[in-house]
N, C-alpha and C positions, 0 to 999 in steps of 0.2 A: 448637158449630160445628166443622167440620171443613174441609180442604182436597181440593178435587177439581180433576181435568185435563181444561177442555174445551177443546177448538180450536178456534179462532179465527180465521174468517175465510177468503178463496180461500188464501193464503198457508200455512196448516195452523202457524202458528207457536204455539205453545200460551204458555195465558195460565192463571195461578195464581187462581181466586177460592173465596170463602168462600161455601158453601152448606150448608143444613140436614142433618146427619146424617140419614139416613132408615134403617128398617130394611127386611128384603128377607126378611120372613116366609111372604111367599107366593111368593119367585122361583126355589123348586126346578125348575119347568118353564119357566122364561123361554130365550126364545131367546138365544144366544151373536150371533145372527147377526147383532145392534142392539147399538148403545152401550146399558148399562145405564142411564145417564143420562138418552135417551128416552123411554124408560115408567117412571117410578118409580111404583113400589107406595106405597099409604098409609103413615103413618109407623108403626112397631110396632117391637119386640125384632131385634135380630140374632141368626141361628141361626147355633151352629157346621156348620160345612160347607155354607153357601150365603153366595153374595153380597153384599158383599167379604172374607167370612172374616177379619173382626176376631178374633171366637172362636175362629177354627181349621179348616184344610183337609178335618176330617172328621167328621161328626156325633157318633160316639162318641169321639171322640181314643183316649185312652189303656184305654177303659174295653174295648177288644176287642183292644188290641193296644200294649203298651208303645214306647217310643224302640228308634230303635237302640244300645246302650251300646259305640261305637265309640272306643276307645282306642287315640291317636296312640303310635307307636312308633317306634324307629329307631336302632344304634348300631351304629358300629365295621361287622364285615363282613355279607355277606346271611346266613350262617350261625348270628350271632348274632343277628340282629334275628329269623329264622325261627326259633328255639328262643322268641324272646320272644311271636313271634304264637303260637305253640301255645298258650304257657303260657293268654296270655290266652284264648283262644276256651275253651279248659278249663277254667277260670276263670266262666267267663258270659259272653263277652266277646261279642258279637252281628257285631261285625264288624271288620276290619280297617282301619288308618288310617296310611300310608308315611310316614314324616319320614326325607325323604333330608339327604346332610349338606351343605355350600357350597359341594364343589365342582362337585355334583351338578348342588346347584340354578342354579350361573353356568353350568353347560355346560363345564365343565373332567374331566379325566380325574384320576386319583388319580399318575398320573407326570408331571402340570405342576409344573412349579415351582412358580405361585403356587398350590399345591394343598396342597403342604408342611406340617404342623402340622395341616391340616384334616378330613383325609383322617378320617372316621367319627365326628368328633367329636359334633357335634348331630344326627346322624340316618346312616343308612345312607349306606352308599359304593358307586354304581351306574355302572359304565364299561361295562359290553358284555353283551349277551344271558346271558351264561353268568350272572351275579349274578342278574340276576331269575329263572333257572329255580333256586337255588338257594334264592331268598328265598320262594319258596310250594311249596318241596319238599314234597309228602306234605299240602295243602294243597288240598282240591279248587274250584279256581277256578269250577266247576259252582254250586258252592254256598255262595261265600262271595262275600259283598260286598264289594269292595277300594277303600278312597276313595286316592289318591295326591295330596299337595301339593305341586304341583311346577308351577313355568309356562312361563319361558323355555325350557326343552326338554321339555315337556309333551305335544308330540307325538312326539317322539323315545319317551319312554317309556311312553306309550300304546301304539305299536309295539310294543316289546319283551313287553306284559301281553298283546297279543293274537297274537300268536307262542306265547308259553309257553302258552297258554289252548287254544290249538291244536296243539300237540303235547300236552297232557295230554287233546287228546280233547274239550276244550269249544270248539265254534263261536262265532265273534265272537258272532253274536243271541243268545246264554246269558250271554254275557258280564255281569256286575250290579258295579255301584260308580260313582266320581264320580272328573274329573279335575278341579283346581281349572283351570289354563288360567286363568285371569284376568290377565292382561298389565299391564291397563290400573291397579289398583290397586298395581300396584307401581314404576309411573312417580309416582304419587302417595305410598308413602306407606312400601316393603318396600323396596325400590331392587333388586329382583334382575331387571334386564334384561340383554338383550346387545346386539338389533338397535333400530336406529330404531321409533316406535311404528305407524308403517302397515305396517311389516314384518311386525313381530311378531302386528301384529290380523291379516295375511293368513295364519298361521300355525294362529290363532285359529279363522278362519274354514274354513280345511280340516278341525281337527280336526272343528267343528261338523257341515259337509258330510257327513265320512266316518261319521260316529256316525250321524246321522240316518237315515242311509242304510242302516248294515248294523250299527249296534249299539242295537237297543231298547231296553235294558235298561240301559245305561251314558249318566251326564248327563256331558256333555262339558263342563260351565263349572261349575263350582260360585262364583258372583259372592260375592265374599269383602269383606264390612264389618270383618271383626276386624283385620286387619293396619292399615287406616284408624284403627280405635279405641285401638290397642296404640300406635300413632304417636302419641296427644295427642286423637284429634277428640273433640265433642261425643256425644252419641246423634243427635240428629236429623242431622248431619254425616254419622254412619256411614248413617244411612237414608238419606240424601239419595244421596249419593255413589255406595253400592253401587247400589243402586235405576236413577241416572242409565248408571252403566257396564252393568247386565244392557241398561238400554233401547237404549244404544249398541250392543251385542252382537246384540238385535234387528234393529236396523238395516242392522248386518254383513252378518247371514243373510239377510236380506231382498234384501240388494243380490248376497246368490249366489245367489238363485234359491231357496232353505230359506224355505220357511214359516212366518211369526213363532209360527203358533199351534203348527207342528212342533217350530221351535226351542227356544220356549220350553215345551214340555210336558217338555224335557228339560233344562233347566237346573235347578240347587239353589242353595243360596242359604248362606253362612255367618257370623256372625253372634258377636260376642261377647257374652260372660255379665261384666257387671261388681257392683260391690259395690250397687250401690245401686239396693233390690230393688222398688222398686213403679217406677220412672224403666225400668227394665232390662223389665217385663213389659207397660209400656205400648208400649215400641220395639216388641215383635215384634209387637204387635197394629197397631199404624201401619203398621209395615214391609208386614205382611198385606194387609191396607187398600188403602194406597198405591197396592200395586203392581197390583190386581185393577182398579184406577180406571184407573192407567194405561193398562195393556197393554190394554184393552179399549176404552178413549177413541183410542189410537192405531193399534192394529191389528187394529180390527174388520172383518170378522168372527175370532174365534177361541174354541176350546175352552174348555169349563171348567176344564182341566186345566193349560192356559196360565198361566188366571190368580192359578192357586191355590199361593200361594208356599210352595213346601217346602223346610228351613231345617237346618242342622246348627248347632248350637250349640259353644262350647269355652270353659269357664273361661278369667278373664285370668291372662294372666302378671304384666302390669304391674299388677298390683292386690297380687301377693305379696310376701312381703319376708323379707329374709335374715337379719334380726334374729326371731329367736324365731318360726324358721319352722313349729313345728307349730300356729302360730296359721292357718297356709295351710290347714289342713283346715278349720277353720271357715270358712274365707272362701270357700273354691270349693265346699264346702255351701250357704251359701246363692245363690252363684252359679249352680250347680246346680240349688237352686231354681225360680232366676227364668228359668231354660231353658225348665224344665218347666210354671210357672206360665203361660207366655206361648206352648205349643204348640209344642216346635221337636220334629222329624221323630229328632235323632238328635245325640246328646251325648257332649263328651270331658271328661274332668275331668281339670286338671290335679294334678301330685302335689305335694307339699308340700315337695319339695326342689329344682322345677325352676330355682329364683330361684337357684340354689346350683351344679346339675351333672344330669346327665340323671336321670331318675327310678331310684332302686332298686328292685329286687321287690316289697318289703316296703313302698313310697314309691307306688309303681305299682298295686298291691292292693288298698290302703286308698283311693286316688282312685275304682277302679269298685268299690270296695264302698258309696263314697257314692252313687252313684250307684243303688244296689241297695238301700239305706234309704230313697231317698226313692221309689222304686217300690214298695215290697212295705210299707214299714210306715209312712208318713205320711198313707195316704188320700187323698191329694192327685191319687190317676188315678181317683177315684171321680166326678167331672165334667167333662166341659170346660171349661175357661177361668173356674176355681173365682172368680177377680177380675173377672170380666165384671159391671157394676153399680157397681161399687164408685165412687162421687163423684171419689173422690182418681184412679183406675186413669183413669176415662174420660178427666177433664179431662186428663190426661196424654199420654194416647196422643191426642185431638184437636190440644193441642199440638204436639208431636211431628209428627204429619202435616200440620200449617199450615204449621212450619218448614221441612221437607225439602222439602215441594212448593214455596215461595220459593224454594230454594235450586238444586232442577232445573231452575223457571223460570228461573235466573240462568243456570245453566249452557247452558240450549238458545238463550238469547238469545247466547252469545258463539259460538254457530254458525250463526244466520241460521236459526236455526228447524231446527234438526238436531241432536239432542240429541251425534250420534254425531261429529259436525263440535266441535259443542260442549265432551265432552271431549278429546278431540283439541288443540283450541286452548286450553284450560285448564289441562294440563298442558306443552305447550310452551311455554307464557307464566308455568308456576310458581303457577299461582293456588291450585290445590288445597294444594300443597307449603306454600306460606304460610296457607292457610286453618288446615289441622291444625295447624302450627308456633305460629298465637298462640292457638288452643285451650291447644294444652299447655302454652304458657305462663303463660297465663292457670288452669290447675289449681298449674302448680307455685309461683304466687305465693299463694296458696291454702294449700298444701303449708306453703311459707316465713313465712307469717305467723300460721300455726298457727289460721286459721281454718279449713283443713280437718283434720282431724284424721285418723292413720293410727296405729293401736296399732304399740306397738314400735319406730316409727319417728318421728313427732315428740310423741309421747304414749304417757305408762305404759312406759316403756322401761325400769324395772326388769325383771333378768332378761333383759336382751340380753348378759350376760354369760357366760349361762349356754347361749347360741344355738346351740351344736356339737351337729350331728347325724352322721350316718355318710354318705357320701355316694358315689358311684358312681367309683371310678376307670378313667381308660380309660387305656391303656399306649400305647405307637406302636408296638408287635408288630403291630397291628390294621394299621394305617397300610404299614409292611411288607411284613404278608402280604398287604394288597390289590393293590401294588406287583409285588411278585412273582406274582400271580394274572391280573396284567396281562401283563405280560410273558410270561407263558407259552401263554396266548389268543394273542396277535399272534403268537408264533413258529409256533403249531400253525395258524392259517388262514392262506387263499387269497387271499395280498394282491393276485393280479390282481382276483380277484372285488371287492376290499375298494372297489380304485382305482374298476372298473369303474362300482360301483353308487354312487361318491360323484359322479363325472364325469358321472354319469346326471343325479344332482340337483342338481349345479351346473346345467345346462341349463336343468331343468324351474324352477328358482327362477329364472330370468330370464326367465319366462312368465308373468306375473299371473293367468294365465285358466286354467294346470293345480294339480292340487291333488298337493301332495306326502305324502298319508299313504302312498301303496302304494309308492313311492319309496323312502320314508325307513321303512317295513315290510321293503322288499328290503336295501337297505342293512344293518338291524341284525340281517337272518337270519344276512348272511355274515361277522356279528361286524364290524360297521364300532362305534367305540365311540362314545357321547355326546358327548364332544370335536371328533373325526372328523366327527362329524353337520353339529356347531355350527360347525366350522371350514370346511366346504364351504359353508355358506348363510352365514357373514361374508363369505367374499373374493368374495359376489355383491353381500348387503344391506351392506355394512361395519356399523358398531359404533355407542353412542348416545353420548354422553359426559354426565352426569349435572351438567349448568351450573347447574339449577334446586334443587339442595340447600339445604335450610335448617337 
């Protein structure tokens, strides 16, 4: 038995029930243009790449075309993170993946004070147009895929990638890669907001607008379950959750006039890879599921394209440990795995000293070299969805989709039948924040009573003595000379220009009805920095204060 989303009534309130799995072997030609729930085909086999793509987005998966092998990056200045994208793309690396550092990602410049200490530490330090043209120096944006995890100023730095993309000669519609932009998962569960959450979704929603509009090729949301899972949740949690914020996001675009089938043919999806490997390969097969029932019960008519969930994968952090960490390469092998077991579109592995200090070369290398073992020498891209069948996989992934579809129904009930009202009011009431908080507490009494069992850590911890590895130091030279990189940018521009185009966008942000990408594109042509951006649209939206911490 599995869970499906039908609606319910004049009211459109949707109601959670348990109906027969059915297969969709003959619904290669079915019309988009009806709930698939209408005509259901006889019962038979599920095929990968049709209807609801339990087995996977595309008939061959991997058998015509491998994952993306997209390894996060990011340290200290753009100079250095840009020697490290080469290396990897030279390396095998298939694509690019930004890990900017904190002060990046609050919207702070590298000469705030509360920026002090932070400045490059866990990911690249991005204050003004000049760092990004430095960070894909010699980099042809034509032909590389760039995902950036960044949210609270996500459109800020969107701007600045389709500036450089355009003085290197590539037009925004060549543009290709993913902004994560998920707002909404970090009121739940990351804490890196600035503005209030309708602010920040209006933000949300321009990126979406302007993408749609003039960048084909680039998925403006990438709805992110892993920062939810690294926080404590459950699996069916991380499904539920992400699953409910992409539907919200629908709803967003819906309400600008964006076409849910547009919108979402451009969203991606990301997803963690945890330890536990047949639990972890049924998630993305639910997650799959799930969401094709959804969006096609709610927003019919729409695209195949819509409902067909394309997924980036990323080993856990929180699953590593800093006792006898070359044990972390076996473990994000097999997490890795269960990426790949379960169809995901495009994979980061983490390195085995992340639990420790940013990854090394040598730390960095061996992550997408595993990643390059379980492609070329395990046999495992010789079929789709090798676990499809399996008693143990099914029952799992039906669970799985009973729960989370419970748990969306929960959610759209505390908005009156709006899923997007729903999170909204979930999060300013703390519900999700506590949801994850007794999850994780509930592993860590697990943890503590030694019924769950962690090598190295509460078991077999001989040889945690012996746990020193080499590990990456970063200096505050970096820190410094970003400092000084700043200050030399602000002396050398057009602070009329700078004042002009922020006084622009103070305006247009006390306009609900204008969309501030071209705005805030003008802006960071004439060097206004990330700070500057963020500080123009506070003294309109002011600030969130984070009451609901757990």
């Amino acid at each position: 038995m599995t869970c499906d989303f039908q609606v319910g009534g004049d009211s459109g309130v949707g109601t959670c029930v348990l109906i027969p799995r059915v297969g969709y072997a003959d619904s290669l030609e079915m019309s988009f243009d009806q709930l698939p729930g209408e005509a259901m085909p006889a019962d038979g086999p599920e095929i990968p790449g049709r209807y609801p793509f339990t087995r996977g987005v595309y008939p061959e998966m991997y058998r015509t075309r491998l994952w993306t092998m997209r390894q996060f990056a990011g340290f200290g200045t753009a100079a250095e993170t840009n020697r490290r994208f080469r290396d990897l793309l030279a390396k095998g690396g298939g694509g690019l993946s930004v890990a900017f550092d904190l002060p990046t990602l609050m919207g702070r410049d590298s000469d705030d004070q509360r920026s002090l200490g932070e400045v490059g530490r866990c990911g690249v330090a991005v204050d003004v147009l000049d760092d990004v043209v430095e960070l894909f120096a010699g980099i042809d944006l034509g032909e590389t895929s760039v995902s950036m995890t960044i949210n609270s100023p996500a459109a800020i730095l969107l701007a600045m990638f389709v500036v450089v993309g355009e003085a290197q000669g590539v037009p925004r519609e060549r543009l290709a890669g993913t902004l994560q932009n998920d707002i909404l998962k970090e009121y739940q569960a990351q804490k890196e907001f600035i503005f209030p959450p309708t602010h920040s979704m209006r933000l949300v929603a321009d990126v979406v607008q302007f993408a749609s509009a003039r960048m084909p090729k680039f998925h403006p949301i990438s709805v992110s379950g892993y920062h939810i899972r690294e926080a404590g949740s459950t699996a069916a949690q991380e499904v539920a959750f992400t699953l409910a914020n992409g539907l919200a996001y629908l709803e967003l675009a819906q309400r600008r006039g964006v076409s849910p089938s547009v919108a979402a043919e451009g969203f991606s999806f990301f997803f963690n890879a945890q330890i536990d490997l047949f639990e972890e390969v049924a998630k993305y097969r639910a997650a799959r599921r799930l969401w094709a029932r959804q969006v096609s019960a709610r927003f019919s008519p729409v695209s195949q394209k819509a409902i067909q969930m394309r997924f980036h994968t990323q080993t856990s952090g929180a699953s590593l440990s800093a006792q006898q960490p070359e044990l972390n390469i076996a473990r994000t092998a097999i997490e890795a795995l269960a990426g790949v077991l379960g169809g995901t579109q495009s994979l980061h592995t983490n390195s085995m000293d992340e639990v420790l200090s940013l990854p090394t070369d040598k730390a960095a290398r061996i992550a997408l070299r595993t990643q390059q073992v379980i492609a070329y020498e395990t046999g495992v891209t010789e079929v789709p969805d090798p676990l499809g069948g399996s008693y143990y996989v099914e029952e799992l992934t039906d669970r799985i989709e009973a729960e989370a579809c419970e748990l969306i129904d929960e959610i759209e009930s505390m908005g009156g039948g709006s899923v997007l009202n729903g999170v909204l009011a979930g999060i300013e009431e703390g519900w999700f924040q506590r949801s994850i908080a007794d999850s994780a507490y509930a592993y860590e009494r697990l943890l503590a009573s030694g019924e769950r069992k962690v090598v190295s850590v509460n078991a077999f911890t001989e040889g945690n003595e012996e746990d020193h590895i080499e590990t990456l130091a970063i200096s505050l030279e970096p820190e410094r000379e970003q400092v000084r990189r700043l200050a030399t940018v602000r002396a050398a521009r057009n602070g009329n220009n700078v004042d002009a185009a922020l006084s622009k966008l103070q305006v247009l942000a006390a306009d609900p009805l204008a969309n501030l990408m071209e705005p805030i594109i003008e802006a960071v042509s004439v060097r206004a920095t990330v700070g500057e951006v963020i500080s123009a649209l506070e003294s309109v939206w002011g600030d969130w204060p984070d009451e609901n911490s757990v």
